[in-house]
N, C-alpha and C positions, 0 to 999 in steps of 0.2 A: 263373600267376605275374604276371604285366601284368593283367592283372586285377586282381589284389590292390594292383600300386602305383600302378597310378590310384586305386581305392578310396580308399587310401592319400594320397595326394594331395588329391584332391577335396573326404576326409574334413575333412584340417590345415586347409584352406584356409576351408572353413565355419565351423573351429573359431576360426581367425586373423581373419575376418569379424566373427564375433558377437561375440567377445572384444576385440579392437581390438586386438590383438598381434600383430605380425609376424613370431614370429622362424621360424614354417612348421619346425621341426626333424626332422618327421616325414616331411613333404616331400619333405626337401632328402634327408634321409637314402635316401628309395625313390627318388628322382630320380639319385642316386648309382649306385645298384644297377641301376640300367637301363642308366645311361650304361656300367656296366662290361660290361652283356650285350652293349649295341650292340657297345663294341670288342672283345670276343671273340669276337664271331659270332656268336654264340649266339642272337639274338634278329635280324631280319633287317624293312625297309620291307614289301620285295616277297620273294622264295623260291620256287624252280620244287619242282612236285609229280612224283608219282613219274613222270610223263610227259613234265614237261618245262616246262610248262606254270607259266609265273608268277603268282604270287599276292599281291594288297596288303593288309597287314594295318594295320587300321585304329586298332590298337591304338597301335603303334610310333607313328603320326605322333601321335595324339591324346595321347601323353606325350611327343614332343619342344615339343607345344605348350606343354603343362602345364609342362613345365620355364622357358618363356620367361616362363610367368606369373608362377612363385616365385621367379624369379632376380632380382636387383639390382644394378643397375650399379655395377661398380667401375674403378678404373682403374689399370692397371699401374706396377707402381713400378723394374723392372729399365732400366737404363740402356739405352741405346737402342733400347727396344724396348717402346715409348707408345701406345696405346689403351685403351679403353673399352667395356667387353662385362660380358655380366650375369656374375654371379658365378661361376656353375654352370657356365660353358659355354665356359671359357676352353682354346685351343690343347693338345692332348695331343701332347706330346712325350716321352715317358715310355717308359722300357724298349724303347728301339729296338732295342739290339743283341740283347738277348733274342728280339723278334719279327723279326730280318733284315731291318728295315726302313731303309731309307737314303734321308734326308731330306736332301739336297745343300744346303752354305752357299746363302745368299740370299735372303731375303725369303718364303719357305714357312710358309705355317700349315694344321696338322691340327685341326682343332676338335674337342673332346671330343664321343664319345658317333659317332665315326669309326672303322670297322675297318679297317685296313691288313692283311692276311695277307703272311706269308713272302715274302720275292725283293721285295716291291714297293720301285720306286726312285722318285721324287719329284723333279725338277728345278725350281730356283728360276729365277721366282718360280710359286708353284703355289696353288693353293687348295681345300682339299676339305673338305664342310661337313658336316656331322651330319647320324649318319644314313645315310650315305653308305657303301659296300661295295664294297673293292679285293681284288680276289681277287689270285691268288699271280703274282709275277713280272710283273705287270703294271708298265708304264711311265707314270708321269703328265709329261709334258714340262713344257717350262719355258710361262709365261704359258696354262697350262690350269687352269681351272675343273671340280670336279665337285662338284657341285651336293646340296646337300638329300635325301638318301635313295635320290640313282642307286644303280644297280647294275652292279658292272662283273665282268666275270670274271677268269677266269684268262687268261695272256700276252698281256692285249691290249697294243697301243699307241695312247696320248692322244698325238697330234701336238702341238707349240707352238699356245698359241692357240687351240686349242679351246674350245668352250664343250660339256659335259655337263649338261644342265638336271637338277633335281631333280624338284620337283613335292609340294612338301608339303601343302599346299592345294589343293581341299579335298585331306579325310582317305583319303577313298575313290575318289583318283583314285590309277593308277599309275605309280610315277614310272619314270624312261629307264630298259633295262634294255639292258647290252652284256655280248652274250653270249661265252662264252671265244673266244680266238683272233682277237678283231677288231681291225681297223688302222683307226683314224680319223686321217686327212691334217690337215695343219695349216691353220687357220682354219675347223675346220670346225664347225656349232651342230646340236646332236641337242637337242631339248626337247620338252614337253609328252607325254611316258609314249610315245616313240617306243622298239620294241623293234627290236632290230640282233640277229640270229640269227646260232650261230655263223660263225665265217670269213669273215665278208663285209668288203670292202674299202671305206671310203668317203674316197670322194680328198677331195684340198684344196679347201679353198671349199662342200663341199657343204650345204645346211642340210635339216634332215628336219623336218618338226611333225606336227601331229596332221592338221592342215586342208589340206596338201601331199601332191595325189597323187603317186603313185610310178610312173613307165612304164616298165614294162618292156619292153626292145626284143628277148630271147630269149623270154619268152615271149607276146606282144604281147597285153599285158594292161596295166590301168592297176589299178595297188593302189593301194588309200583303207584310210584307218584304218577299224578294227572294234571297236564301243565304246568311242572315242574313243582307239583305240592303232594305230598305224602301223607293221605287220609288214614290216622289211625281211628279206629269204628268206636262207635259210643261203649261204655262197660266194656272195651277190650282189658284184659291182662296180660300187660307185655312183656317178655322176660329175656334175658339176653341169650342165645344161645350160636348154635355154628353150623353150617351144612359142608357136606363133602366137598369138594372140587371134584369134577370127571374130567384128566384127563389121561394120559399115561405114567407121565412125570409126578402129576400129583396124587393118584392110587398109588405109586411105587413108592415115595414118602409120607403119605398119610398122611397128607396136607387137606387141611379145611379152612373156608371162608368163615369169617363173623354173619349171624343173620339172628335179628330181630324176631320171638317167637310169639303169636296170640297162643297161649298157654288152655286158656277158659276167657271168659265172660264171668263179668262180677256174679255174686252170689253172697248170701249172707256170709258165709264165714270170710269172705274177703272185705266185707265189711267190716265186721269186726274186727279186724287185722290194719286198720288204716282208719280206727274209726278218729274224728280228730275229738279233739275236747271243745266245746263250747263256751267252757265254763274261761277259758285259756282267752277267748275271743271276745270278751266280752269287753263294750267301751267304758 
């Protein structure tokens, strides 16, 4: 099927080329039809395999590109509510109450070609970009970002302030992937195809990338990304901390690096400490 509507695309677009006519109908029409898979799930950036294991499909991004090619800027005509975005790709707000999805007044935008699943709540002001994958009951706080083709699971919580990086570019890299049940603390920035396994807690402040080792102080190990993806471990708690620099200049100034600390592993009282409400999620 994606196969066919790049074809598809690629095809109109040679045909719009050689022809000097732009109106791409064929395009726009398979561009359509993806944007509906992306929001019903059905079509997915990344997707764990039968083990568990995520997968990025190189498809998905290489037609949200193609879409940005065929699109043409238009600019909104509704009364308080003024910008300027390609034609194809403007905010889905559509059939919330059908999908149980509650977009809170103030300043939130869902961009088309975004899946929202069941129970997810949305506090303004928020952002989540194409592409992008909210599994069910999950929390996107107010002033959070999620990013270009993340993936997030089920009940997590996006603290205020967050940043969820995407990773569209290139095609064949993977973008952040949060696994179910995770609690990201407020101001915290997960990017560049950092994977967060389930349950794992990471407090406020923390920043994860691809290039930031991970030290673990239970199992006194230092995690480094693997093919360019930074495995944070199921039930880590991860907190932001600093290690020395060794060198002469930097002992002489008491200079430290930032580093990313597994503190513990969950336990009941970190439960209890992030436990979310239910009662908050209900459709």
């Amino acid at each position: 099927m994606l196969d066919l509507l790049i074809q598809t695309i690629e095809s109109d677009l040679e045909v719009s080329k050689q022809s000097g006519f732009g109106l791409l109908s064929r395009a726009n029409e398979a561009f359509t039809d993806f944007l509906n898979l992306l929001e019903k799930g059905e079509v997915r950036a990344a997707s764990p395999d039968e083990t568990g294991e995520y997968h990025c499909d190189v498809r998905v991004k290489k037609l949200i590109l193609l879409g940005f090619k065929i699109g043409h800027l238009v600019e909104s005509e509704e009364p308080g509510l003024k910008f300027c975005d390609k034609h194809n790709l403007w905010p889905d707000m559509r059939n919330l109450v059908e999908r149980s999805v509650r977009i809170v007044p103030g300043g939130t935008s869902v961009r088309r070609g975004a899946c929202l699943r069941s129970g997810v709540t949305v506090m303004p002001p928020a952002y989540v970009n194409i592409g992008a994958y909210v599994d069910e009951g999950t929390m996107i706080d107010s002033h959070a970002l999620v990013g270009s083709c993340a993936q997030i699971g089920k009940r997590c919580h996006i603290s205020a302030a967050s940043q969820i990086g995407g990773v569209l570019e290139p095609v064949g890299a993977m973008p952040v992937v949060i696994e179910d049940n995770v609690f990201v603390g407020g101001n915290c920035g997960i990017y560049e195809g950092a994977h967060v396994h389930k349950g794992a807690v990471i407090a406020a402040g923390t920043i994860l990338t691809k290039s930031t080792p991970l030290f673990d102080l239970v199992g006194q190990q230092v995690i480094r990304a693997v093919d360019g993806v930074l495995h944070v471990p199921e039930n880590a708690v991860v907190i932001p901390g600093s290690r020395a620099l060794d060198s002469d200049f930097a002992r002489s100034m008491g200079l430290s690096a930032y580093a990313p600390i597994i503190a513990k592993y969950r336990d009941d009282k970190t439960d209890a400490s992030i436990e979310l409400v239910d009662l908050f999620r209900q459709k």
